[in-house]
Structures are given as structure tokens and as C-alpha cells.
N, C-alpha and C positions, 0 to 999 in steps of 0.2 A: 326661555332660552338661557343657556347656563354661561356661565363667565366665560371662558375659556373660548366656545362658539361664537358669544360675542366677540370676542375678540380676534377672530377668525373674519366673524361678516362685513369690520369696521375695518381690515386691513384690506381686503377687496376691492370695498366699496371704494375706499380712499386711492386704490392703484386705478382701479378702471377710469374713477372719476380724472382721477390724474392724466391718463394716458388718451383719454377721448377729449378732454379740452385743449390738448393742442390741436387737435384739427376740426374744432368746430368754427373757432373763428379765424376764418381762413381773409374774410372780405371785409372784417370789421375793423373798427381801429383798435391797437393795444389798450385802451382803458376805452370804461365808459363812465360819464358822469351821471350819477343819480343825484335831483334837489329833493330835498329832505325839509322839514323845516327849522331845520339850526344850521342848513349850510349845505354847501356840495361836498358829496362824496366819494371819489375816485375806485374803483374795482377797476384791477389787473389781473387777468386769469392765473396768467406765467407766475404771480408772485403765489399767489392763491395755491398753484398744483402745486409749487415749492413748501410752501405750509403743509401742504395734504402727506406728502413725503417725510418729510422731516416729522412726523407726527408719527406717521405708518412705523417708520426706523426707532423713535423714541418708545414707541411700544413694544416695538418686537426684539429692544433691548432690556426693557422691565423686565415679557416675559420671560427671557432668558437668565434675568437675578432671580425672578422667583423660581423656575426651574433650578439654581445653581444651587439656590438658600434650601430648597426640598431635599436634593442630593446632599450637601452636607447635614442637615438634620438626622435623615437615612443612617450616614455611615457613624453619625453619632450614637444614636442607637441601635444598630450593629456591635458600635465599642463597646459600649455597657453591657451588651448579651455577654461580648466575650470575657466582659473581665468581670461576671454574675460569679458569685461562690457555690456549690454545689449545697443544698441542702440538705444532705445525708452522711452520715458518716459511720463507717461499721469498724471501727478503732477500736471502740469500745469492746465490743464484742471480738474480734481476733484478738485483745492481751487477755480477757477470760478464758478462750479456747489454750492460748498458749500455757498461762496461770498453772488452770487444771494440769494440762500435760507434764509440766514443772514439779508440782507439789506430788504427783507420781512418782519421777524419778527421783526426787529428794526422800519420798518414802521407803528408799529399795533397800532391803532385809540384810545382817551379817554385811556384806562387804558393799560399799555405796560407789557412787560413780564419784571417785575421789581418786586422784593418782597414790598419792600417801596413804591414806587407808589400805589398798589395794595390797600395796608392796607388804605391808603390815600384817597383812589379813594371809598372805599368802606364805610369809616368812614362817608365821606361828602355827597355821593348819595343813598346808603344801608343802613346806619346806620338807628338808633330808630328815628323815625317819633315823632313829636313834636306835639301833640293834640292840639295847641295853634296857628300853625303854620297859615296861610292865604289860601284859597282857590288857591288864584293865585299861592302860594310858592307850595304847594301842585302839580297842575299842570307844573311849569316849572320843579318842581322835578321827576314829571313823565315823562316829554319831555325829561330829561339829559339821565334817565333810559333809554327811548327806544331807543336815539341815540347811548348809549354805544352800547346794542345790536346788532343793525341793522351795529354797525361800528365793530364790533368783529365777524358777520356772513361774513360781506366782506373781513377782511382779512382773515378768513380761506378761506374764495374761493379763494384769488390771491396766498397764500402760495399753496395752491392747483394746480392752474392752474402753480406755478413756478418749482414745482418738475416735474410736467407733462412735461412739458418743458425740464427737465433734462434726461429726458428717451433716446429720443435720440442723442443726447452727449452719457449716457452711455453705449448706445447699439454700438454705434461708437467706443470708447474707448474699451468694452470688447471683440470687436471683433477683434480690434487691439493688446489686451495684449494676446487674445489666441492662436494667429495666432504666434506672438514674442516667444512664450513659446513652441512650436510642433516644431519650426523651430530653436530653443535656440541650439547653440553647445557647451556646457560646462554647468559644475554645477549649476557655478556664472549668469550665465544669465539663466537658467530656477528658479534659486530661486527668481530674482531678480523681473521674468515675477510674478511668482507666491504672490510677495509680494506687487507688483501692483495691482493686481486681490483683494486681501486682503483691499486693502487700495479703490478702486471701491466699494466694499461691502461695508466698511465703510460707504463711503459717500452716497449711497443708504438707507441705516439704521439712516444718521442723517436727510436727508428727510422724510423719512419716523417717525421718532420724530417730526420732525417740523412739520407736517399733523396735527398728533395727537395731539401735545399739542396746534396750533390754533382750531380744532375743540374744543378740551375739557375746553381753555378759551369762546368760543363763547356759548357753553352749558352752562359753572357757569355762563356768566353772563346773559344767559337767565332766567337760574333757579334764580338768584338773584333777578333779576326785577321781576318776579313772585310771589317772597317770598313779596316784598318791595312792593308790587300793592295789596297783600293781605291786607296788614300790612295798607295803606293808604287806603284800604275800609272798615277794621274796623272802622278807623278814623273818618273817613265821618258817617259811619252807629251811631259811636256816639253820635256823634254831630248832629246828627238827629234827637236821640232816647230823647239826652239831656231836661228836662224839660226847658219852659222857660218861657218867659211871658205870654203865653198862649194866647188867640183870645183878640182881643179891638175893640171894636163895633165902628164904625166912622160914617158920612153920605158920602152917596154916591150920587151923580148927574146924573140921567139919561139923562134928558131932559134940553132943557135950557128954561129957566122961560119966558125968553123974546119973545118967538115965541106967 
């Protein structure tokens, strides 16, 4: 018989017994003397079912502290689940994804993602064309131009191919922080899964900036050499149109005299 049952069978026992000795002695007297041999001994049922009770009560207030003392142990460690620290962390790993992405656009060719550079870069190969300027300055002006170009379509491609590259890392990591977070025992470690997850997003979002603004520099600076290739065919068509000294008649040598 298990504790609990006992205690069960001995609050029964103690009620029934209780509740049938008032009316067994219905014809007796209130006490009965039993001789012993050190003396007479007095039994009163009345006091007796009073013990029985008082007994019944002092136990089924115990068990209700050890029921009390169980529940708060419970929510004891309930607390501790929720304030458990999460034991994983993919930090490490989104500032390398980010890092790589970084050390990309800090590599980008001729004109950099620099406000000042920019204005610089575009004063001295964009800027107003010089009508005065030499054929030849003309054409290494147009050589700088389509190096910019050709050097700002490649780095959108490698910033391209570097985020591509981060896909799986991230598929890696999110399937690590979801898996952390279903299996989280406490508050503190599903909020902490979930602010991993947040901070994964993140870094997805700053690749995905970084895509977008090397394509959109490799676009201005196509549209720019375009504008500046317009701009240096007027030039030319000018200087074409220009009046000048007009034809000067010379002699010409077909044949040599001496034959």
C-alpha cells in the first residue's frame, strides 16, 4: 500500500470510526473503568472520537503542505526552464556572411561606394567635354569611361555570386535556429531562438541591399558613359561641321618622270 492510499484508508477509518461510536453506546455509561495493574483507567468514547478528528484534520492539513511545498517546487523549476540561456548561437557566423558581403563592396573598381570619390571620379571622366580637347584625350577619355563600366558590371557580378554563396550558410543556420526554438524549454530560449531568426533576416536583407546598390552603381555608370559618349559625339560632329580653310589645290605625282 503506497503512502498517499494510506492515508486515504486512515482518514476513513478514523471518520467511520468516529461517526459509529456515537451511537453504540447508547445504554452505557459515559466512561468505563478498566483495573489494570498500576491502577484504574477511565475510557470516554466522546473524548476518544474528538482525538480521532482532530487527528483526521491534522493530517489532511500535512497533506495539503506537502501538496503546497510540490507546487511551489514545480513552479520553481518551471523558472529556471524559463530563465535557461539558449545554447546556440549563429552570430558568429551572420558577421562572416555580412564580413564577405563587405569586403566585396570595399573592392569595387575605378569609382567606390564613397560619396567624395564619386563626385571626383565623375568631375574628371563625366564632366563637360572640352571642344578644344585633342583627339587622342578624347579617346583615352572614352577608354577610362568604358573601363569604369565594364569594371562596375563585374563587381555587381562577384557581389552577386558572394551573396549566392551565403544562401547556404543561411539555409544551414536557419535550420539550425528553428530546430533550437521547437525544442526551446523556457521563455528565455525560444525568445532568444527567435531573435536569431530576426537577426538571419537581417543579414539576408543587407545582401540583398548590397545586390541592389552594385547593380544600380553599374547601371549609373553605364547610363553615364552613355550620356558622356553622346556628349563627345557632338564634339566631333563639330568639329567636323566647323568651317575651315577649305580645299588648297597642290600638285600631285602620279608617275615618275624618270621612267
Amino acid at each position: 500500500m503506497t503512502f498517499p492510499k494510506m492515508h486515504r484508508f486512515t482518514r476513513v477509518s478514523l471518520l467511520a470510526l468516529a461517526l459509529a461510536t456515537p451511537l453504540a453506546p447508547v445504554l452505557t455509561t459515559p466512561a468505563h473503568a478498566f483495573f489494570g495493574g498500576f491502577g484504574r483507567i477511565v475510557y470516554d468514547p466522546t473524548n476518544h472520537a474528538e482525538n480521532l478528528l482532530t487527528a483526521a484534520r491534522s493530517l489532511e492539513q500535512i497533506n495539503n503542505q506537502i501538496a503546497q511545498l510540490q507546487n511551489e517546487a514545480q513552479m520553481l523549476i518551471n523558472q529556471a526552464r524559463n530563465l535557461a540561456s539558449l545554447p546556440f548561437s549563429s552570430l558568429q557566423q551572420l558577421q562572416q556572411n555580412i564580413q564577405r558581403t563587405q569586403q566585396l563592396l570595399n573592392q569595387a573598381q575605378s569609382i567606390a561606394f564613397d560619396v567624395q570619390q564619386i563626385d571626383r571620379m565623375f568631375q574628371q571622366d563625366y564632366g563637360k567635354l572640352s571642344i578644344s580637347a585633342t583627339d587622342a584625350q578624347l579617346i583615352a577619355d572614352a577608354r577610362s569611361r568604358w573601363e569604369n563600366t565594364v569594371g562596375g558590371l563585374q563587381d555587381a557580378m562577384r557581389v552577386q555570386a558572394g551573396v549566392v554563396g551565403n544562401i547556404d550558410s543561411n539555409r544551414s543556420a536557419m535550420s539550425a535556429l528553428v530546430d533550437q526554438s521547437q525544442n526551446a524549454v523556457g521563455a528565455l530560449q525560444a525568445t532568444q531562438a527567435g531573435n536569431q531568426l530576426l537577426a538571419l533576416q537581417s543579414q539576408q536583407l543587407s545582401d540583398l541591399i548590397a545586390v541592389i546598390s552594385a547593380n544600380g552603381r553599374a547601371t549609373a555608370m553605364h547610363e553615364a558613359d552613355r550620356a558622356t559618349a553622346a556628349e563627345q559625339g557632338r564634339i566631333q560632329r563639330e568639329r567636323f561641321l566647323t568651317p575651315g580653310s577649305g580645299y588648297q589645290p597642290g600638285n600631285a605625282q602620279m608617275f615618275n618622270s624618270g621612267n
